[in-house]
C-alpha positions in Angstrom: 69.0 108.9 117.1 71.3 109.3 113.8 68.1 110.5 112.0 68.3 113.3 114.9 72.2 114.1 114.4 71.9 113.9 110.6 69.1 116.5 110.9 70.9 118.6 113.5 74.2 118.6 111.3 71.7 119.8 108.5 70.2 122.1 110.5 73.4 123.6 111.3 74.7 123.6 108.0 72.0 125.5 106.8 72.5 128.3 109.8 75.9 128.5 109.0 75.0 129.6 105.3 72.0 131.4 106.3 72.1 132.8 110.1 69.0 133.9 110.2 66.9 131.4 107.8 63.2 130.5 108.3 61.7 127.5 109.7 60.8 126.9 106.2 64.3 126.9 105.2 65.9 125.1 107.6 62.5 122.3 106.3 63.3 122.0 102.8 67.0 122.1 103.4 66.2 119.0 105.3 63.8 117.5 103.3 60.8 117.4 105.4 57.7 119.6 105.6 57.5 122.6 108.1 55.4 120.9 110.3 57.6 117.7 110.6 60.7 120.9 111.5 58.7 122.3 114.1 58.3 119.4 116.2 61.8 118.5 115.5 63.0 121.8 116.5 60.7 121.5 119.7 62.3 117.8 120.8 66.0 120.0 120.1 65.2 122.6 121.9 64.0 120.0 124.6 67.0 118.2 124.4 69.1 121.6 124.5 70.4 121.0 120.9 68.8 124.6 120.0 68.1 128.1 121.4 65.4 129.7 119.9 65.7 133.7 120.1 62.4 136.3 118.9 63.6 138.5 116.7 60.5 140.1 116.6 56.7 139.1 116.6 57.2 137.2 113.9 60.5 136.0 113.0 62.2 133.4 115.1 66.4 132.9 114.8 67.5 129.4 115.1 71.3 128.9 117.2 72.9 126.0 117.6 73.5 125.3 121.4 77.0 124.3 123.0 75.3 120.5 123.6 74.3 120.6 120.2 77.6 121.1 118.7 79.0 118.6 121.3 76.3 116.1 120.1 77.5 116.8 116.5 81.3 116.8 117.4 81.1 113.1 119.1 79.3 112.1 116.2 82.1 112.8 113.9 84.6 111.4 116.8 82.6 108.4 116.2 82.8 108.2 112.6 86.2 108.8 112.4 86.9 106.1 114.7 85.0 103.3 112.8 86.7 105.0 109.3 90.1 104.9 110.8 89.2 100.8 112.2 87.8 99.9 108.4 91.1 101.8 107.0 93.4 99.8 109.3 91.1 96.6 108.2 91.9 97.4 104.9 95.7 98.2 105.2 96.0 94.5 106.6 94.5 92.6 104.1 96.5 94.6 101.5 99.5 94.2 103.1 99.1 90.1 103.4 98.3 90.2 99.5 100.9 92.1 98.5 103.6 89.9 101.3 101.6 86.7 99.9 102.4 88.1 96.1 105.6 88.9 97.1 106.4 85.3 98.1 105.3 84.0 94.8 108.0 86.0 92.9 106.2 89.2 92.2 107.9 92.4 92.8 105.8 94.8 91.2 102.2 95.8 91.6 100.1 97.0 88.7 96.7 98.9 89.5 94.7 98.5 86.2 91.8 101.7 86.1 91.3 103.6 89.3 90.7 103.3 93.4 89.7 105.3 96.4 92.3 103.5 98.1 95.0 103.8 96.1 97.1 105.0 99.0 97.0 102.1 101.1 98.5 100.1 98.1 101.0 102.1 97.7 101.8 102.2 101.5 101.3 98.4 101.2 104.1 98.4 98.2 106.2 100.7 100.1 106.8 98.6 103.3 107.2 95.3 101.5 109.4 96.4 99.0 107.4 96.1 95.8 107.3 98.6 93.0 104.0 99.9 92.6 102.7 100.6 89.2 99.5 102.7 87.6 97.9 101.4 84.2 94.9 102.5 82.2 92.3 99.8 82.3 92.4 99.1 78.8 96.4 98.4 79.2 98.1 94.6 78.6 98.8 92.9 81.5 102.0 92.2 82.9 102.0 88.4 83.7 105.4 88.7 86.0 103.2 91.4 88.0 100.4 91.0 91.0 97.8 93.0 89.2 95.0 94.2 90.9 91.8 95.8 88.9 90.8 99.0 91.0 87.0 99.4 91.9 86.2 102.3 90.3 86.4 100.3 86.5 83.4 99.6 84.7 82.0 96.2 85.0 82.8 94.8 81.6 86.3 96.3 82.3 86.4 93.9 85.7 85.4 91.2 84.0 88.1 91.0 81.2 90.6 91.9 83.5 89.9 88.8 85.8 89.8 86.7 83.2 93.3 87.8 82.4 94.5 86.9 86.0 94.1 90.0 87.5 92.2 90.3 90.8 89.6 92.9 92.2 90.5 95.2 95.0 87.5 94.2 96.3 88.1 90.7 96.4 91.3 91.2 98.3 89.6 93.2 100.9 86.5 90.6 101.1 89.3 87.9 101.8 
């Protein structure tokens, strides 16, 4: 059933860019041959996904439905559910690290390199009161500091920082 929604979210991707492309468009936009498309098309139309329209003998035009785009819209409801949950996941382990750092005398927070989660370290620093720093990977450490090596460094770059004392950003969220 996700192969489905995937395909329909393709599918209506590629109409939105192209209103009035081919069979054979909508097919190698999506990665599969035409013959694959037509019997998905079929099993959407079936489903009431898509409205097929002549345009003339030969030409087809792809829409589309209103239960197609409802299909599509509680998939994203449905991603953005579990995205928000693995966020809030997140936030909570960060926030026990950085109270648990906290405790042991460390006010500040260094992030060493990058992180797609920056934010919820800062958040973290901001409700507990700790300063929160950035530093280039290739920066000294701070020994009176919780540092934290973000997950978008290079391995070598992980590996000499947490043998410095720092810890991973993914460790903390593993723990």
């Amino acid at each position: 059933m996700n192969s489905d929604i995937a395909t329909l979210q393709n599918i209506a991707d590629t109409l939105k860019e192209d209103p009035m492309a081919s069979q054979r468009i909508l097919a190698e936009n999506a990665g599969m041959s035409i013959g694959l498309m037509n019997a998905v098309i079929k099993r959407f139309v079936e489903r009431g996904w898509i409205m097929l329209t002549n345009v003339n003998l030969r030409k087809l035009s792809y829409a589309i439905t209103p239960a197609g785009i409802a299909e599509l819209t509680a998939r994203s409801q449905t991603f953005a559910k579990r995205t928000f949950a693995i966020a809030n996941k997140y936030n909570d382990a960060l926030c026990s690290a950085v109270s648990e750092a906290k405790k042991q005398g460390k006010n500040k927070l260094i992030l060493y390199g990058n992180s797609y989660i920056k934010f919820l370290l800062i958040y973290a620093c901001q409700t507990l009161n700790v300063t929160f720093l950035e530093r280039d990977s290739t920066d000294p450490i701070e020994p009176d500091a919780f540092c934290v090596i973000g997950e978008q460094n290079n391995e070598a770059d992980i590996i000499r920082l947490t043998k410095q004392g720092c810890v991973s950003l993914l460790d903390l969220l593993d723990e």
